[in-house]
PyMOL CGO cylinders between C-alpha atoms (Angstrom):
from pymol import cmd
from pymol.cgo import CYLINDER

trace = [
    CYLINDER, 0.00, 0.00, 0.00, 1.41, 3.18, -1.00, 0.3, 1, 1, 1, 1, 1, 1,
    CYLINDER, 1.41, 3.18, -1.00, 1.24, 6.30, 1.20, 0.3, 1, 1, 1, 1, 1, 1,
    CYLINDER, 1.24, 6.30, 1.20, 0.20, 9.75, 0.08, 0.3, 1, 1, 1, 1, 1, 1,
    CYLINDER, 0.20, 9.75, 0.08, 2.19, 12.35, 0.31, 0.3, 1, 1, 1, 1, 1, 1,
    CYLINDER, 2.19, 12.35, 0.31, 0.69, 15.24, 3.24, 0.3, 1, 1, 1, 1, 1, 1,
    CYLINDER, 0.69, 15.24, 3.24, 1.12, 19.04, 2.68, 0.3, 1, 1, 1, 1, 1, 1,
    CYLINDER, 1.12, 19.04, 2.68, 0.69, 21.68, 4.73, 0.3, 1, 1, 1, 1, 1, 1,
    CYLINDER, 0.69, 21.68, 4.73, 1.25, 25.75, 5.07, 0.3, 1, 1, 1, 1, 1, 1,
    CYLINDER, 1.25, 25.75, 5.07, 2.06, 27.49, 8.07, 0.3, 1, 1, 1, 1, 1, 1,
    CYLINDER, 2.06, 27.49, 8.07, 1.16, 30.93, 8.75, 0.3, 1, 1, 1, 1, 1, 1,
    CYLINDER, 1.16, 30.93, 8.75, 4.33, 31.98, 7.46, 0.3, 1, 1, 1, 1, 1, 1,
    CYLINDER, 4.33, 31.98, 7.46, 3.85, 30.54, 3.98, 0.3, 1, 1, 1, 1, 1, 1,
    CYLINDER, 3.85, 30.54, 3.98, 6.25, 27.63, 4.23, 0.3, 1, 1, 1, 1, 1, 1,
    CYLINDER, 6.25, 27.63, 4.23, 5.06, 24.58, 2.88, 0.3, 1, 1, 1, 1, 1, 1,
    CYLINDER, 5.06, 24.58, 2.88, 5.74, 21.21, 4.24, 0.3, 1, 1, 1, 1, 1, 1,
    CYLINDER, 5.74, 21.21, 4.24, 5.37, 18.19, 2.39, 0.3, 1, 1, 1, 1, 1, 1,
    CYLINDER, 5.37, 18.19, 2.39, 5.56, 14.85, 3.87, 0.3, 1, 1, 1, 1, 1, 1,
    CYLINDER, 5.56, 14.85, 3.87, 6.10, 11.75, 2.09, 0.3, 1, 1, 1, 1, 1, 1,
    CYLINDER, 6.10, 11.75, 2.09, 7.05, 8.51, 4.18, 0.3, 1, 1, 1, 1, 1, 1,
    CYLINDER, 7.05, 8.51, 4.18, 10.12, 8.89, 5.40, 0.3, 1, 1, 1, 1, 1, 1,
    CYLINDER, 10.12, 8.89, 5.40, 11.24, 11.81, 3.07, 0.3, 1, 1, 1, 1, 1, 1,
    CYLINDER, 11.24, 11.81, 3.07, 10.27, 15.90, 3.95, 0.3, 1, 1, 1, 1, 1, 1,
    CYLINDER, 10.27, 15.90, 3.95, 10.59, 18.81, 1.67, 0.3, 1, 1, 1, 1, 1, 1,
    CYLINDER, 10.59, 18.81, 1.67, 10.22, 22.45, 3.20, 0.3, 1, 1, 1, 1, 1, 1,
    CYLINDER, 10.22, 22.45, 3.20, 9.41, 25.24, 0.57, 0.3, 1, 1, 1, 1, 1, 1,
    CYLINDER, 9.41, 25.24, 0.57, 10.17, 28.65, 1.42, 0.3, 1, 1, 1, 1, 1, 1,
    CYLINDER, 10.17, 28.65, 1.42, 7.69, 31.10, 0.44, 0.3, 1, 1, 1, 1, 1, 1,
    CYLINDER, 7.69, 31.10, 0.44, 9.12, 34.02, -2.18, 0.3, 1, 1, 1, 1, 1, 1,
    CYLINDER, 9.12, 34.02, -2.18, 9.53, 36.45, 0.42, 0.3, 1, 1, 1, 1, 1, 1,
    CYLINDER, 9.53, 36.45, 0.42, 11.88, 34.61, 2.11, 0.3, 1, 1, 1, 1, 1, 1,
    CYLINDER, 11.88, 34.61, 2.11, 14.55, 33.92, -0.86, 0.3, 1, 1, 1, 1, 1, 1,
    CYLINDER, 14.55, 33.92, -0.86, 17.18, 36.50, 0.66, 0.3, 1, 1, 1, 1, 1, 1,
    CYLINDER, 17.18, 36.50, 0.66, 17.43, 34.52, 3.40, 0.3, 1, 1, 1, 1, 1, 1,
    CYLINDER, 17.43, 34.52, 3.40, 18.74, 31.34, 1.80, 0.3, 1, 1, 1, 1, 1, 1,
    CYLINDER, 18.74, 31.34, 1.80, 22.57, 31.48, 2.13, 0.3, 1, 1, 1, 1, 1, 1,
    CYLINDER, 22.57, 31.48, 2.13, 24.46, 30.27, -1.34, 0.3, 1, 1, 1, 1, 1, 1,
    CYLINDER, 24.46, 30.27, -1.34, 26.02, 27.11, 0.69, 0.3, 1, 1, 1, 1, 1, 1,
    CYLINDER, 26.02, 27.11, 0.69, 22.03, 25.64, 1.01, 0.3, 1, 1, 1, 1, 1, 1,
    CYLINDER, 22.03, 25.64, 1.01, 21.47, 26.34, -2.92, 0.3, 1, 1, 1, 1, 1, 1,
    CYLINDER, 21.47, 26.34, -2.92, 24.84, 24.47, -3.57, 0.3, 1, 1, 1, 1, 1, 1,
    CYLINDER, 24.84, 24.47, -3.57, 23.79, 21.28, -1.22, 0.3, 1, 1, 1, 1, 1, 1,
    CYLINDER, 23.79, 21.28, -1.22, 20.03, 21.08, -2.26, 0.3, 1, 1, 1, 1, 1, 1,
    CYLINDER, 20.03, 21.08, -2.26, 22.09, 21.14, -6.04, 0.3, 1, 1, 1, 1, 1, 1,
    CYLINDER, 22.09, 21.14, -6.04, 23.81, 18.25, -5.04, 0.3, 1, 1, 1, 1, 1, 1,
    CYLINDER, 23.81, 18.25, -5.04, 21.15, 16.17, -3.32, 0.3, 1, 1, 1, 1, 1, 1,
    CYLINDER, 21.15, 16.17, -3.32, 19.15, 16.59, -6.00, 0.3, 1, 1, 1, 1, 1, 1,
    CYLINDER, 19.15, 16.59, -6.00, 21.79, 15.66, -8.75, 0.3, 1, 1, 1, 1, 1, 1,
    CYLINDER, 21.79, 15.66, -8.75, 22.22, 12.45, -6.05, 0.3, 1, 1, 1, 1, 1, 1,
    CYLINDER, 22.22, 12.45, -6.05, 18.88, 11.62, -5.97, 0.3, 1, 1, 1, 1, 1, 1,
    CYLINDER, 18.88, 11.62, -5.97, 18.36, 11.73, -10.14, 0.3, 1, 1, 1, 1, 1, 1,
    CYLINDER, 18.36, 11.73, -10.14, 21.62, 9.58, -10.60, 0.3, 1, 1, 1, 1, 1, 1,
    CYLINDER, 21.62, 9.58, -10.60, 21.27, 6.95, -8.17, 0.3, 1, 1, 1, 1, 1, 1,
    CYLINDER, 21.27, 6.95, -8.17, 16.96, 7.08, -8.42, 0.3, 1, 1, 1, 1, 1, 1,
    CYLINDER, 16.96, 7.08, -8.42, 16.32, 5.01, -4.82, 0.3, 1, 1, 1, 1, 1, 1,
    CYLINDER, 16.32, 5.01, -4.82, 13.29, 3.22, -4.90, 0.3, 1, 1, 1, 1, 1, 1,
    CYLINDER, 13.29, 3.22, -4.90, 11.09, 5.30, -3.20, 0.3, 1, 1, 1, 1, 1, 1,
    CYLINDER, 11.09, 5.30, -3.20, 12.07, 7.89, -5.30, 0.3, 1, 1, 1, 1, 1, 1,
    CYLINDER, 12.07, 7.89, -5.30, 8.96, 8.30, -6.97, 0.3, 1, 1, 1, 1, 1, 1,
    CYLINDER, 8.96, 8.30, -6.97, 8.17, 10.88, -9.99, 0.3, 1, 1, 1, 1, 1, 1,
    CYLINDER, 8.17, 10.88, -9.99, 5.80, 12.83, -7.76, 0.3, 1, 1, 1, 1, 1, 1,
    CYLINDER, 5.80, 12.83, -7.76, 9.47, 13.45, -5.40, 0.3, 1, 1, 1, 1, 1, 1,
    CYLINDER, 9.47, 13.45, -5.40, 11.20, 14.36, -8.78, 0.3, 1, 1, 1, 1, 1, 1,
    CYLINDER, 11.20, 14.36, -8.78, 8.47, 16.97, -9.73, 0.3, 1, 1, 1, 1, 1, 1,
    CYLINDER, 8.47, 16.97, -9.73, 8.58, 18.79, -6.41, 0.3, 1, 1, 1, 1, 1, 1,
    CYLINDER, 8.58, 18.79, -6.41, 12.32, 18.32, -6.24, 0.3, 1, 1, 1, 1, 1, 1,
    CYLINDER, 12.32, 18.32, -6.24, 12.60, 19.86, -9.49, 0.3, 1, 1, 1, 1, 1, 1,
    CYLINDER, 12.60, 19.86, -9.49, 9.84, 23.13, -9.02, 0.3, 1, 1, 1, 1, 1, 1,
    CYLINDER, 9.84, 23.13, -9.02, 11.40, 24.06, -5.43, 0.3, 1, 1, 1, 1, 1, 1,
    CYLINDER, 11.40, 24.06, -5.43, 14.94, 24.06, -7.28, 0.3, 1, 1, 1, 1, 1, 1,
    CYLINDER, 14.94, 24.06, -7.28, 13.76, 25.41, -10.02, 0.3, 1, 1, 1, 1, 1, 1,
    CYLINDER, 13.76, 25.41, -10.02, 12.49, 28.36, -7.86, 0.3, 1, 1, 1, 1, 1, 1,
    CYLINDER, 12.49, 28.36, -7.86, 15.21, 28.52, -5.58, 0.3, 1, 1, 1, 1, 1, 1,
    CYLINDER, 15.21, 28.52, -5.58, 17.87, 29.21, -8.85, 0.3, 1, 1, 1, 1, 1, 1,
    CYLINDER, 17.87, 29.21, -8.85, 14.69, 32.12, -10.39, 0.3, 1, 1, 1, 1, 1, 1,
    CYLINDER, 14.69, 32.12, -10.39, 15.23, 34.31, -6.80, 0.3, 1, 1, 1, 1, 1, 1,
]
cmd.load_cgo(trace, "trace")
């Protein structure tokens, strides 16, 4: 049985998405300037990580958000 992936927003804007054991935080736009270089550079390489070695859970729906939130993150 597979288990859904849970999102919620805080007050704050950030989003929290939940999948098993795997947990993405997305900052809202307003917050950008606060994301030192060093985090851009290691969510970079986690991601680059994830697409080469593609764990099992990995699923597309992980890829997708993965993608978007670094997609945004490199746009700010």
């Amino acid at each position: 049985m597979t288990k859904s992936a849970t999102t919620r927003q805080n007050k704050g804007g950030i989003t929290d998405i939940s999948h098993g054991n795997v947990r993405l935080i997305a900052l809202p736009h307003s917050n950008a300037e606060l994301i030192p270089e060093s985090v851009s550079h290691a969510l970079t390489l986690l991601y680059e990580l994830l697409e080469e070695y593609a764990p099992s859970w990995y699923t597309q729906e992980h890829h997708e958000i993965a993608k978007t939130a670094l997609n945004d993150l490199k746009h700010r």
